[in-house]
C-alpha angles and dihedrals in degrees: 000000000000140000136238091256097050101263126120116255125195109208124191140142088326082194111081134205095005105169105228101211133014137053093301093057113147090014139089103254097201099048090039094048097049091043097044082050096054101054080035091071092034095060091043091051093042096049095044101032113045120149093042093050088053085045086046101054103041083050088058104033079054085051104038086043102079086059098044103051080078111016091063081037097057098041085048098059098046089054090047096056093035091062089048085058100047088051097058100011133100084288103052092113096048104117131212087236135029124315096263096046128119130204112273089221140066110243090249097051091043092051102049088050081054096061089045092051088114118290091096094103098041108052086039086062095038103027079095110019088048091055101042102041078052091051088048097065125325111169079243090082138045095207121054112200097030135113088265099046079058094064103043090046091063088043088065101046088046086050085048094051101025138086101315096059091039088053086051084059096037093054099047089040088057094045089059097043102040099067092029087064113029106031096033089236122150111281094248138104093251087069100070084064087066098092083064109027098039107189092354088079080099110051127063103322092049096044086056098050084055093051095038089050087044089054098056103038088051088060097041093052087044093052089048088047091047096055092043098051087051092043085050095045093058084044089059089049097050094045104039096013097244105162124245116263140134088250092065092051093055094052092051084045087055096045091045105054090038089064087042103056095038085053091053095043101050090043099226092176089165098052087045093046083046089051095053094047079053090055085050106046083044105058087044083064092046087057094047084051103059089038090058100048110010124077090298095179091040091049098049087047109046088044086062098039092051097040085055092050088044085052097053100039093044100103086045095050090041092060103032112126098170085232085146101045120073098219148104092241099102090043087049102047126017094019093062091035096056085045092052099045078051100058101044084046095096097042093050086027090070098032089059085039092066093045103045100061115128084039121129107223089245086068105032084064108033077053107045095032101042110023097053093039088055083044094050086047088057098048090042100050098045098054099031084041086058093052105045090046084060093054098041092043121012142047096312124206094123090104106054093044084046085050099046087042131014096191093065093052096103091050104040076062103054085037082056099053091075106229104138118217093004080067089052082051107041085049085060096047086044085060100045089050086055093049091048100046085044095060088037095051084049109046088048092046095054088041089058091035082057095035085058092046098045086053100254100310106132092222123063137187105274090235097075095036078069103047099044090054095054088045084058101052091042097055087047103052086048085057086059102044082049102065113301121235094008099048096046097050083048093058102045090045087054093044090049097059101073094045097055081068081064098052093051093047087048077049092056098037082057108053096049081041088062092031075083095052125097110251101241126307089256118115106265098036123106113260113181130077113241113219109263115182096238099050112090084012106180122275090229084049093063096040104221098329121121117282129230117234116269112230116235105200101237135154115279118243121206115264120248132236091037093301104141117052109249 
């Protein structure tokens, strides 16, 4: 069999492991069975035992912190500057697919897919409690409160949501759809092990990469679920006056994930694809919003301002480790942010994966590194703009509730703006857009979990569809019985760690994966494919599990549409 560009292809049942009978039918029972054990027991210790899980876990995430304020440092900031290599480096025109193949989707489409590929619900929650508990005290300023504590408060945010976090997705997207569409391998993390294990992908090691990645997805959408169900209900308060309590969490919890599951199991791709044009159209509106009545000056200003200083500060704040502060402020931040990125990585990694084939890795990287960070700089320094205007030179009052709350932070803004009944009804549309990022987030989330399981097949068996999104809600409503934002944030920085293994094993199984691609098709770069062992491996040697491409050693052609740099 041949592909488009010339080059063999050995197709066979590109799923792997699928049990043919049994509960477990569709899916991969050992992967699904340990993992299905082990939030299991989560959820059991966590319900029963409460108080000592939420002991437990702050106990670990202050061991486990020491290491990590320079061990995620230091992974972020490799990935950061190796996707800036792949993107202007010999591999640039390497495409995920085959040589002749072309992106599925339009750039703007692309793009806005890009921007709902799961951080709706988080920087809604943090775009104004990040700013103002910054401007409140950072071991960068002496002075907490002032002019200057604004700026560098927006500095950090824009540090937390900016190019760092988004290197840590595209990695992990590339990854995935690298070997998915150019090697033909299962869309799931174990096969970027293949370039060392062969045929073994599939057994043990492999097994252990899915679970490890399960694990960590699970926690990271469970930590996104749990500060959304508090931020809406504040929303819920402000805007029918319901009272805060952890009830009321718990229902929203329940209503949530029901729409959620039932969403996932019928399939309803259309009503899912309608909801997210809806996200996007409704957080335009939210921008034109502030824009109309907030400090629109201020706001503009203050975005640019704080995007140049970001920009400037950026190689000092990647490799900050606060060796020389004595303070919390590195365990607390950028400690639980680059766990958390890390977490959700498999879950967005997969959902840009699917939609970035046909994308040369230059622009797979210039597009998911650069156009969603300058988005998240808008949304950011318009609503934390607002806030901290009103602090610096308002009323004030932000902060205390900020610092009594931090899910209320978004509504006790817009309250503060002074509109009267539009703030009544900017608070309503901030709580739908909640609601909706949360279903989305979820249904999304339970569809990837069961994608991993199922051994990379899209579409798998309903049952489980069922089960892992009650797993879902379950776990998250434990967090919050648990203890709400800090044990959240403890859980998701534990789950994170052994999955970071992970990330640094997919980074290995790449570059000797690319180690067999033409440079680029430019004189002077190396055009031919040098024999590597696990390249064109044997069709009896994989036993029935996709193949990659064999490399034929031919003459490189120039790319077309200005692909290639003259």
């Amino acid at each position: 069999m041949a592909a488009d560009d010339g080059r063999e292809l050995i197709n066979t049942d590109p799923f792997y492991g699928q049990a043919e009978s049994g509960p477990f039918k569709g899916m991969n029972p050992r992967v699904t069975a340990i993992s299905m054990a082990l939030i299991l027991v989560a959820v059991v210790l966590g319900g029963a035992y409460t108080e000592h899980s939420a002991r437990v876990l702050g106990e670990v995430r202050n061991t486990l912190n020491p290491f990590l304020e320079w061990y995620y440092v230091l992974l972020v900031a490799f990935l950061l500057f190796f996707m800036a290599w792949l993107g202007t480096g010999r591999y640039k025109n390497v495409r995920l697919g085959g040589d002749d193949e072309r992106p599925e989707f339009t750039y703007f489409s692309w793009v806005a897919m890009l921007f709902a590929a799961g951080t709706g619900v988080g920087i809604l929650f943090w775009a104004v409690a990040q700013p103002i508990l910054q401007f409140q005290s950072n071991p960068f300023v002496e002075q907490g409160m002032s002019p200057e504590a604004a700026t560098v408060a927006m500095r950090l945010t824009f540090f937390h949501w900016g190019l760092n976090g988004w290197a840590i997705f595209s990695f992990v997207a590339l990854v995935l759809g690298y070997f998915a569409f150019r090697h033909q391998l299962p869309l799931t993390i174990r096969s970027a092990l293949f370039p060392f294990l062969g045929e073994r992908f599939r057994g043990p090691w492999g097994d252990l990469v899915d679970v490890l990645a399960v694990f960590g997805t699970v926690f990271g959408i469970a930590t996104t679920l749990g500060l959304g169900v508090q931020q809406m209900n504040a929303g819920l308060g402000q805007v029918f006056g319901l009272p805060s309590s952890l009830t009321l969490q718990l229902v929203v919890t329940v209503v949530i994930m029901t729409i959620a599951t039932v969403s996932v199991v019928s399939g309803v791709q259309r009503g899912v694809r309608l909801l997210s044009e809806f996200n996007f159209w409704l957080s335009i509106a939210v921008v034109v919003f502030l824009l109309l009545f907030g400090p629109t000056q201020y706001l503009i200003g203050l975005t640019i301002e704080s995007a140049g200083d970001y920009i400037q500060n950026l190689l000092a704040l990647t490799f900050h480790t606060n060796v020389t502060r004595d303070s919390e402020w590195q365990a607390d931040w950028t400690v639980f942010f680059w766990g958390w990125w890390l977490a959700w990585s498999p879950f967005v990694g997969m959902f840009i994966a699917r939609i970035s084939r046909g994308r040369t890795f230059r622009e797979f990287v210039m597009g998911v590194l650069l156009v969603p960070t300058l988005i998240t700089m808008v949304w950011i320094g318009l609503l934390g703009g607002t806030a901290l205007h009103h602090e610096l030179f308002g009323d004030g009052g932000i902060v205390e509730a900020v610092s009594q709350d931090e899910a209320v932070a978004l509504f006790v803004t817009v309250q503060a703006l002074d509109i009267g009944v539009l703030g009544t009804i900017a608070s309503a549309g901030l709580v739908v857009l909640i609601a909706t990022y949360l279903i989305t987030s979820a249904n999304a989330g339970t569809l990837v979990i069961n994608t991993i399981l199922a051994g990379g097949d899209p579409e798998p068996p309903t049952l489980h569809r069922i089960l892992w999104g009650l797993a879902l809600g379950l776990l998250t409503a434990t967090l919050l019985l648990a203890g709400g934002l800090e044990t959240l944030q403890s859980a998701v920085i534990t789950a994170a760690l052994p999955f970071s293994l992970v990330v640094i094993a997919m980074l290995a199984g790449l570059l000797r994966a690319l180690n067999a691609e033409r440079f680029a098709a430019r004189r002077g770069y190396r055009h031919e494919a040098p024999h590597e062992p696990w390249v064109g491996a044997t069709q009896a040697g994989l036993e029935g599990d996709a193949q990659l491409r064999v490399e034929p050693v031919v003459e490189a052609e120039p790319e077309k549409n200005g692909d290639t740099d003259r």
